[in-house]
C-alpha positions as CSV (number, residue, x, y, z in Angstrom):
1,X,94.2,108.0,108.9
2,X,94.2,106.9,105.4
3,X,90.8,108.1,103.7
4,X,88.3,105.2,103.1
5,X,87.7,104.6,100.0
6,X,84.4,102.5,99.7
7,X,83.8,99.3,99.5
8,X,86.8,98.4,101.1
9,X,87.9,94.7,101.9
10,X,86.9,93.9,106.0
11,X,90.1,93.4,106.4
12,X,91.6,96.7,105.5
13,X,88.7,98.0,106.9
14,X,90.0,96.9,110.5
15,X,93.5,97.6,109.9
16,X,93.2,101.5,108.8
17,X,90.7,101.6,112.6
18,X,93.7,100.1,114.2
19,X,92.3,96.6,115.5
20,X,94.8,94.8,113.8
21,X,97.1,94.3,111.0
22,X,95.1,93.0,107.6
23,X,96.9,89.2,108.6
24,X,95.7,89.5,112.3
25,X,92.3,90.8,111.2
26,X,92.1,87.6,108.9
27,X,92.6,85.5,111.9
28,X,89.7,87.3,114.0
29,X,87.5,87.1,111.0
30,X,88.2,83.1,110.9
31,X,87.2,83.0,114.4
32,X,83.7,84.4,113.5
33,X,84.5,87.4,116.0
34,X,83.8,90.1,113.5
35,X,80.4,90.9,112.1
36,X,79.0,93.3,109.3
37,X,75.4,94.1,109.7
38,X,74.9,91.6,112.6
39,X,76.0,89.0,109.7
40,X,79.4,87.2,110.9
41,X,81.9,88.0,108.3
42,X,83.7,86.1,106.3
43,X,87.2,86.2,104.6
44,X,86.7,88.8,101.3
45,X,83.5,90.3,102.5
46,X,83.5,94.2,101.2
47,X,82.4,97.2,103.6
48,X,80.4,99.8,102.0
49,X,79.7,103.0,103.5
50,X,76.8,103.1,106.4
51,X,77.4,99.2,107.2
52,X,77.5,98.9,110.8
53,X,81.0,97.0,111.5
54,X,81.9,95.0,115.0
55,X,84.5,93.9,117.1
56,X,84.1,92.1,120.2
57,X,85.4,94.6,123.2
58,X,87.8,91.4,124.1
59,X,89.7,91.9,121.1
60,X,92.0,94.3,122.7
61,X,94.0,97.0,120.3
62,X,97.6,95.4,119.8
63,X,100.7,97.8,121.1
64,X,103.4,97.8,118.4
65,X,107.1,98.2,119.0
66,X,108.8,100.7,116.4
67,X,112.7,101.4,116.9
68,X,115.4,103.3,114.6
69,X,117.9,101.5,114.0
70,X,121.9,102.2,112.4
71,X,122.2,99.8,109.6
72,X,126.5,99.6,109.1
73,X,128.1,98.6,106.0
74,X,128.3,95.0,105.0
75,X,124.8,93.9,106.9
76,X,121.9,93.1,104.5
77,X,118.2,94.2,104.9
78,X,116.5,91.6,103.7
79,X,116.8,87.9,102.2
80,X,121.1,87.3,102.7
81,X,122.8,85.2,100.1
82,X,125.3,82.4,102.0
83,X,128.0,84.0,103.7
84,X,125.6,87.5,104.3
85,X,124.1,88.5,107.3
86,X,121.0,90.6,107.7
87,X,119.8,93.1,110.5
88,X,117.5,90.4,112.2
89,X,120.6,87.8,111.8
90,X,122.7,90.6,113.6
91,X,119.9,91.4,116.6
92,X,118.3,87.6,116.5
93,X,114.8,89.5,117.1
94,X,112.2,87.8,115.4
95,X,109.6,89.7,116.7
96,X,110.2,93.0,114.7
97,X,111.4,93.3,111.0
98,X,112.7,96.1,108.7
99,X,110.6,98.2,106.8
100,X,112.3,99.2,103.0
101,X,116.0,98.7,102.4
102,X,119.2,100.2,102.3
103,X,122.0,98.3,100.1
104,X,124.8,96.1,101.7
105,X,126.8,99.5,100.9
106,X,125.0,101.9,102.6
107,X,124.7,102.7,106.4
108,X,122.2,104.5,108.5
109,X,118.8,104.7,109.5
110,X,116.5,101.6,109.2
111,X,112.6,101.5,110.5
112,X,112.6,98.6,112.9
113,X,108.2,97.4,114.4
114,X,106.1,94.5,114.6
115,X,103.4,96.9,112.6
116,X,102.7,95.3,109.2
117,X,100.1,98.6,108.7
118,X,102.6,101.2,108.0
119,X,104.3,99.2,105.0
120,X,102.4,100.5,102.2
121,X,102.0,104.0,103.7
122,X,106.0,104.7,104.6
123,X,106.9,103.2,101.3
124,X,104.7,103.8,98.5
125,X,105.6,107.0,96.6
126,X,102.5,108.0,96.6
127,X,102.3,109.4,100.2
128,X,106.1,111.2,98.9
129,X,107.4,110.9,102.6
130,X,111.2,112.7,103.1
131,X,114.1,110.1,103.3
132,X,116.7,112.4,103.5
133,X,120.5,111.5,103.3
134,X,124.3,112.3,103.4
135,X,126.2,111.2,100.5
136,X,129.9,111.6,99.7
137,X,131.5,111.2,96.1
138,X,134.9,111.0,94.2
139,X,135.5,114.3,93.0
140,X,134.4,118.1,94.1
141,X,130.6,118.8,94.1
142,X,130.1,121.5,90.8
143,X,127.3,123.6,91.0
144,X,125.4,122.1,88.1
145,X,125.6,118.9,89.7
146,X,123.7,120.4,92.2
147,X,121.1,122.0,89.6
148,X,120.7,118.9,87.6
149,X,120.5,116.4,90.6
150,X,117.3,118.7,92.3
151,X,115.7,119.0,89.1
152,X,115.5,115.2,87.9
153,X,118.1,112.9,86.6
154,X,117.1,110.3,83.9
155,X,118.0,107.0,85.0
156,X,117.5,104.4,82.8
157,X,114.5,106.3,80.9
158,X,113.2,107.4,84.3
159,X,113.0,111.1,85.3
160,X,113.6,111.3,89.0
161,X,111.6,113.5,90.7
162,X,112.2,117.0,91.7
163,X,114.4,116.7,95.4
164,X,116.3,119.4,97.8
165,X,120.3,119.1,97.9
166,X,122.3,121.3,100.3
167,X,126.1,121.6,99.7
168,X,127.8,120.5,102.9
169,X,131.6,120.7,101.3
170,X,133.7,120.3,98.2
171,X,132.5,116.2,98.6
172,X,130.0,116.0,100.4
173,X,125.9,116.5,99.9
174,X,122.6,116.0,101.8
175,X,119.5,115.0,100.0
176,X,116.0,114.6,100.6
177,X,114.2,112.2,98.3
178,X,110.4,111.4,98.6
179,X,110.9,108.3,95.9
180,X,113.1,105.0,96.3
181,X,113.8,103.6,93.1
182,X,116.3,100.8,93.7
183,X,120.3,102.3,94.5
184,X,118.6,105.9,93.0
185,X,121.2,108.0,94.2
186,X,123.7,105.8,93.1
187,X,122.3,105.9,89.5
188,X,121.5,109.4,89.6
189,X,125.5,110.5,90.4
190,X,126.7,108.1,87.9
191,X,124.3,109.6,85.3
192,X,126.2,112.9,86.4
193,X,129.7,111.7,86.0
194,X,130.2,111.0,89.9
195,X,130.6,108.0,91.8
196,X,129.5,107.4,95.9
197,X,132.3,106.8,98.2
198,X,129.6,106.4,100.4
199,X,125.7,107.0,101.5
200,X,124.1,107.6,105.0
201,X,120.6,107.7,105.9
202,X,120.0,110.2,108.6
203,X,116.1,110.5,108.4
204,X,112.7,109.3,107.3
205,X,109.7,111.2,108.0
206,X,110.3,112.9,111.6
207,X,112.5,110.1,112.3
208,X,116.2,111.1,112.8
209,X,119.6,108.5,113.6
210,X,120.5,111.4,115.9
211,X,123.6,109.6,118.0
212,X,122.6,106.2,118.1
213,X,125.8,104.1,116.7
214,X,126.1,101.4,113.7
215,X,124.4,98.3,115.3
216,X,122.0,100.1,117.8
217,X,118.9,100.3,118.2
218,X,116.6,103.3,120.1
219,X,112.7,102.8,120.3
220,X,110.3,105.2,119.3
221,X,107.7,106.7,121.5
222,X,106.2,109.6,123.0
223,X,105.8,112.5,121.1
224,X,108.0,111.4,118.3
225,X,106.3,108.2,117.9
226,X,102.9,109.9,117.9
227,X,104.4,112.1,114.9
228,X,105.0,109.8,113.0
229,X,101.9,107.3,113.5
230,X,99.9,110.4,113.1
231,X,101.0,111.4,109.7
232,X,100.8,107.4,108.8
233,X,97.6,106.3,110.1
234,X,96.2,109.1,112.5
């Protein structure tokens, strides 16, 4: 779990022990069924360290979906523009949405839940959690493309961090990126000379597409799921 940094808002508080996300903790505090000190909380209220927090043994703990899914060229993440479609126009699931992005030209894996919690913690760079990728380019891979791309590429006045690239042929590389600054690898290749023919997500965290095909979904659970939640909020 996250460390607790006191005070801490009540609802944060609630989400990090896994009763609820910070919107569905907002709604239990509304409905007076959360109390701080044997005071009924209210919306705001701060929990400093030693208060004695409670939850009603009713409120049950919620059970999240989670699912990889193959994002394929031409489908949007988020927020189409007429004539687009995005994943959740392609799989008409309300109940689950994307977490982070991949670009209309991009294809690959996609974090699919119902678990507003693990927003902030898969995509702020400051947990630096692997994203790793396959990328093909125009014209053959050099080996001080390689040297210059894992040592930080200035992009607009922004170094890029430090990342692992493995040669897979004369076209083709895999990198492992723990930042996400909008089309980076894009911008990084053209800051080398190179431009993508095309980019595939294969794997965030301990998450892998393995052989699930564009348009397809596969849920998450047992051992990988636990993985995964454990490094996010354990």
């Amino acid at each position: 779990m996250e460390p607790i940094s006191y005070p801490i808002r009540i609802n944060k508080y609630l989400a990090l022990l896994n009763f609820a996300t910070r919107r569905g903790a907002d709604e239990l505090i509304k409905r007076k069924s959360v109390t701080i000190n044997g005071r009924i909380a209210v919306l705001g209220d701060m929990v400093n360290e030693g208060d004695k927090v409670e939850v009603p043994e009713s409120v049950k703990t919620k059970k999240y979906s989670y699912f990889a899914y193959y994002k394929p060229h031409g489908i949007i993440t988020h927020s189409p523009q007429e004539g687009e479609e995005s994943i959740n126009d392609v799989l008409k699931n309300k109940n689950i949405f994307p977490i982070g992005r991949l670009d209309k030209d991009s294809e690959g894996l996609i974090i699919m839940t119902d678990d507003g919690r693990i927003t902030e913690r898969l995509l702020s760079p400051e947990f630096e959690h692997d994203k790793e990728y396959v990328v093909k380019v125009n014209k053959e891979i050099k080996p001080s493309f390689v040297r210059k791309m894992e040592g930080g590429v200035n992009i607009d006045g922004y170094l890029t961090k430090n990342c692992k690239v493995i040669f897979v042929n004369d076209f083709t590389f895999r990198i492992i990126l723990t930042e996400g600054k909008k089309h980076q690898i894009r911008r990084m290749c053209a800051a080398l000379g190179y431009t993508i023919d095309n980019i595939k997500r294969i794997r965030i965290m301990n998450i892998r597409l393995d052989k699930i095909k564009p348009n397809q979904l596969r849920k998450i659970e047992g051992d990988e799921l636990a993985e995964f939640l454990g490094i996010l909020i354990k």
